[in-house]
N, C-alpha and C positions, 0 to 999 in steps of 0.2 A: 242145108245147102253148103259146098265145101266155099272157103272163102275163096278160090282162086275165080270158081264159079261166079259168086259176087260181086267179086272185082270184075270179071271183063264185062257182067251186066251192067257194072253203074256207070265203067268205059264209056259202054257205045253212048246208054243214054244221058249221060255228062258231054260226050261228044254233039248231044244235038241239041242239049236243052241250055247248055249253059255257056253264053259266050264267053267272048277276049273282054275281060273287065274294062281292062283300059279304056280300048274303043269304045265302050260303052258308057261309060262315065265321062270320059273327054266331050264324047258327042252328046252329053246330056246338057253342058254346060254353052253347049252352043243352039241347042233348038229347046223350047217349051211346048209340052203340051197346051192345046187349045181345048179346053174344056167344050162337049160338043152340046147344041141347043134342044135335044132331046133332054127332057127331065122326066121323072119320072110321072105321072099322071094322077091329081090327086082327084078322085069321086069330088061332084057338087052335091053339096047337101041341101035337103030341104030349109026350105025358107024358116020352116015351125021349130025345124030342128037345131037349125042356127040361134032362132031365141030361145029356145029354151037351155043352150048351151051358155050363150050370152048372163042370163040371167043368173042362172048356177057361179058362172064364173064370176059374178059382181061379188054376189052375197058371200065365194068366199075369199074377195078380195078384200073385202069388207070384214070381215072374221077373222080372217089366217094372214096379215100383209106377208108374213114367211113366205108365201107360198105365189106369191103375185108374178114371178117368172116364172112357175110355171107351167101356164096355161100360155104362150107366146105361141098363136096359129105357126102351122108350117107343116109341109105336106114328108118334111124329112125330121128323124128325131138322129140327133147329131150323137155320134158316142163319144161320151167323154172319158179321156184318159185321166183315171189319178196318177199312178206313178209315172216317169218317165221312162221311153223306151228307148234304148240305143241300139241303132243296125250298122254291123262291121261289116263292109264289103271290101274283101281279097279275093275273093273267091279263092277261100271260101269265106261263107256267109254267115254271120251271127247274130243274135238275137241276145241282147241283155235286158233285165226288167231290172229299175233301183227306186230306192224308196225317197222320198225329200230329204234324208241325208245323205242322198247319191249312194250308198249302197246297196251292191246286188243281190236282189231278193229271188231271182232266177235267171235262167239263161238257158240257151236251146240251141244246138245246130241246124241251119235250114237245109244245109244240102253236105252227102257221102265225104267233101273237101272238109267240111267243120266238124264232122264230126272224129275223122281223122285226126284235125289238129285237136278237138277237146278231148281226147282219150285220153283216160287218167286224168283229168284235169280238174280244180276247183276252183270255183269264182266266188261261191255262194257268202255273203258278208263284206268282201272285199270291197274298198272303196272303189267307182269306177273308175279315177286314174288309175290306180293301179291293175284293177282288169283289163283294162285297154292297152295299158303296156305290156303284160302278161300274154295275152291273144298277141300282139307286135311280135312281142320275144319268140313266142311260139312258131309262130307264120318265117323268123326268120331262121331258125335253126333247124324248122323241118324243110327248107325249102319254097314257100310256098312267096317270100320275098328275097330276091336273090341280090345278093351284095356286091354281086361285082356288073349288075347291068343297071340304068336309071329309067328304067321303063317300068319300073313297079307304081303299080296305082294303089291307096288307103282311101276307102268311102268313110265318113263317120256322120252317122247321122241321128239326130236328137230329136223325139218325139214329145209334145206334151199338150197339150190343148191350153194352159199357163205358157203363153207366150212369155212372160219372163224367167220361167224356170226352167223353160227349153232353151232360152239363150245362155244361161247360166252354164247349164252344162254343157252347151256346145264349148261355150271359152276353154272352159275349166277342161277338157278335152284334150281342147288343139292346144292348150296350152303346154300340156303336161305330155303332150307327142312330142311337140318343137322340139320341146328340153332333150326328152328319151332320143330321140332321134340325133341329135346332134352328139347328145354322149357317146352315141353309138356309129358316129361317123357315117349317118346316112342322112343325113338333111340333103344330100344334095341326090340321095339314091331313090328317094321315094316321095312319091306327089300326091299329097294329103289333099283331100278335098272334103271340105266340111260343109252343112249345111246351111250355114249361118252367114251367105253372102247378098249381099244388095238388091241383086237381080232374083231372086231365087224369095227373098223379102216381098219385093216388088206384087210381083206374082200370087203368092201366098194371100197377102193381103186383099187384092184386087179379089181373090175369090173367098175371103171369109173364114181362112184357115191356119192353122199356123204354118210356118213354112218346113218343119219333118212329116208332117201330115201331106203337104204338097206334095211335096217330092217324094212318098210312099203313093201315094195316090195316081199322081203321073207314069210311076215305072208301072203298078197295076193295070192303066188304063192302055201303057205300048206292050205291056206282056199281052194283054185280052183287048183286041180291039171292039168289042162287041160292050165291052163295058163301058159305061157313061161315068161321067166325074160327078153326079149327084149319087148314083148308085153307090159310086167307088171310097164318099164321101160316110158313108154311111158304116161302111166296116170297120171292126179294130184296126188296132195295130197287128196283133198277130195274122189276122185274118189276109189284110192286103200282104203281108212276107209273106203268107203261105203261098197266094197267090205269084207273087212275085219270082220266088225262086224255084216253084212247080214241089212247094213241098211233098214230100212220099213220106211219112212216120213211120210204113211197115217194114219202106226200104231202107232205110235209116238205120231201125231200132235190129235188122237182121243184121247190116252192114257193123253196128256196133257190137252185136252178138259174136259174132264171127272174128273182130281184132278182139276180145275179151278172149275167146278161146283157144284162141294163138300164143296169147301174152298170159295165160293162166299160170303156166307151172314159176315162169322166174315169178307174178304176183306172189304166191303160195310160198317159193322162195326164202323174198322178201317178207312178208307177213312172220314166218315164222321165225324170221332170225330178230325180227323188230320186238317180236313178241316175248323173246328170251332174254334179250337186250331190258329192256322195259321190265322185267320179272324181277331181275337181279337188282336191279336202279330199285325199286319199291321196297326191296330185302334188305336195301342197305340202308332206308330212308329210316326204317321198321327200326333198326338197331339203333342207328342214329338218335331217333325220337329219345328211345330208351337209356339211352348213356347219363342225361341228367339224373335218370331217377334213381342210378346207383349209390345207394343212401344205407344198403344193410345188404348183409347176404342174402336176402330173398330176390333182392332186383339183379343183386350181381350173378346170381347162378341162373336168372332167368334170362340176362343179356350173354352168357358165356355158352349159354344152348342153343341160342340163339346161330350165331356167331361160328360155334361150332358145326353146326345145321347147312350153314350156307358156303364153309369153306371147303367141306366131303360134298355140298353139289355141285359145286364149282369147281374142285380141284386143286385148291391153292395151296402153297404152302407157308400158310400163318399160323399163330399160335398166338394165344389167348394169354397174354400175360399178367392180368388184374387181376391177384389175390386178396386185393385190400380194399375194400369199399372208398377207404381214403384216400388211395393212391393216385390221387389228381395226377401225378404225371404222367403213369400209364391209360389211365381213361383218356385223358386229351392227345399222345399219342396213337391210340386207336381211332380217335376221330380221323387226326388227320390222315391216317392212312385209311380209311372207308372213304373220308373226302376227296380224297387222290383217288380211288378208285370207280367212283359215283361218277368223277370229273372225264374218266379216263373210258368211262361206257357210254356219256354223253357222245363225248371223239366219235366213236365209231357208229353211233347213231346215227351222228351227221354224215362222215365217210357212206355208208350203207345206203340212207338218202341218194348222196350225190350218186353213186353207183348206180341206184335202182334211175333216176332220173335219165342219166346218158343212156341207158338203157331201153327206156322208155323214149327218147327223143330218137336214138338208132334205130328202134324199131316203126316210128311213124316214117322216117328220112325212108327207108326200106320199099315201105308201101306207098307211098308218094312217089318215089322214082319208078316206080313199077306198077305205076298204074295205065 
């Protein structure tokens, strides 16, 4: 499917599936879901069935105390989160997974808007400040937060069933937004709304959950009115976003196919002049190494073929002037000119970078205004 084909599909249905964030997070903050009094329906067991469950359960509370939570009756088995999850809502929409040292062990686009912004992107290792600010940076340079209005709305929301390690990382969050954002002369341009507020606690608790789990739960239960908050209670993390943002993978994963195939030739580009770049930087390291072990004519005509090798592939116009095993002053003079030059490919690796990157921010700014 051609991408322009792609694009006006996700158009329409971006157009009905996905609201005005704002409004929609503003008005979260003013009405709660009422979790409704349908539960789910647990079978009564026989009476015989019940002791003989009873009694198993004694003998191996009795044996295994390890094991004494977990036989706690209940007609729901709760899913327990280990790592933390954090959900970025700008629409677009993200999904990061980090481990207890808050870094990202994955991440995902929910909806056509994120995966836009993560093209070309990595998170994977990165501490969550700093992915969080990375996603911000992104959101603002392609557009998707605009700097000269204050109507921009940031969702951040911190999941974990360790009610203190989901507050943890909400702080550590909002904290390292505040900062970002004032650096960046938008404190006053964008309204951060985090999870970790009083009312929202309140709530949370009254029903037995943490309060990211809530408020994943809650937007489930207004996306699907048909679903109940014990049902809603019961799925992942991934599971309720999927629900949430009406995930498509096929749509997605074509919509990503299709800006990869767009952006291929400058990738290929890039790739190769990085690869050239990097080739020479290793030939130089290579001689480098070698320069100490100039001890006898054997290392010295092994470093001078070397040397020679690399100036006929490169083109340069140097000249080999250690004759003398001994001649410390021409050996260390060839250092420093390989050094200067090692120094001087580094430059334009970086240069190349920045290049490829405005490039790549041009090309999402492109498809964004023309969606």
């Amino acid at each position: 499917m051609k991408i322009k084909e792609i694009e006006k599909r996700l158009k329409i249905e971006a157009d009905s599936i996905v609201p005005n964030l704002k409004d929609e997070l503003m008005s979260k903050l003013d009405s709660y879901y009422s979790p409704s009094n349908d539960y789910i329906v647990k079978k009564k067991m026989k009476r015989s069935f019940i002791s003989l469950v009873f009694a198993a359960a004694l003998v191996l509370f009795t044996i295994i105390p390890l094991f004494k939570d977990a036989f706690t009756p209940s007609s729901i088995v709760k899913v327990e989160e280990l790592n933390t999850y954090v959900s970025i809502d700008i629409n677009p929409s993200i999904e990061l997974e980090i481990d207890k040292d808050n870094k990202v062990t994955s991440y995902r686009p929910l909806n056509k808007e994120a995966m836009l912004l993560l093209f070309e992107c990595e998170l994977i290792d990165l501490d969550i400040k700093d992915a969080v600010k990375e996603i911000v940076n992104l959101a603002i340079e392609v557009g998707y937060i605009n700097k000269d209005t204050t109507d921009n709305a940031l969702m951040i929301t911190a999941i974990n069933d360790d009610e203190v390690k989901e507050n943890e990382v909400s702080l550590l969050i909002k904290n390292a937004i505040t900062i970002y954002l004032q650096e960046q002369l938008l404190d006053n341009r964008v309204n951060v709304l985090m999870s970790n507020n009083d009312d929202f606690k309140n709530h949370a608790k009254e029903l037995g959950v943490s309060v990211g789990r809530y408020l994943l739960i809650t937007k489930a239960c207004d996306k699907d009115q048909t679903l109940t908050f014990e049902q809603a209670r019961v799925l992942s993390v991934k599971e309720l976003n999927e629900l949430i943002n009406g995930f498509n993978k096929e749509e997605i994963d074509n919509y990503h196919d299709a800006l990869k195939d767009e952006f291929k030739e400058f990738r290929k580009e890039f790739n190769e002049t990085r690869d050239l770049i990097n080739e020479r930087i290793d030939k130089i390291e290579d001689i480098l190494k070698d320069l100490p072990k100039i001890k006898n004519k054997v290392f010295l005509n092994r470093v001078k073929q070397k040397f020679n090798n690399f100036i006929l592939e490169n083109h340069l116009d140097w000249e080999f002037k250690i004759n003398d095993p001994k001649d410390q002053h021409e050996i260390n003079a060839l250092k420093v000119l390989l050094d200067d030059y090692k120094d001087l490919l580094k430059k334009q690796l970086d240069d190349l970078q920045s290049e490829f990157d405005t490039k790549k921010n041009d090309f999402k700014k492109q498809h964004h205004q023309h969606k």
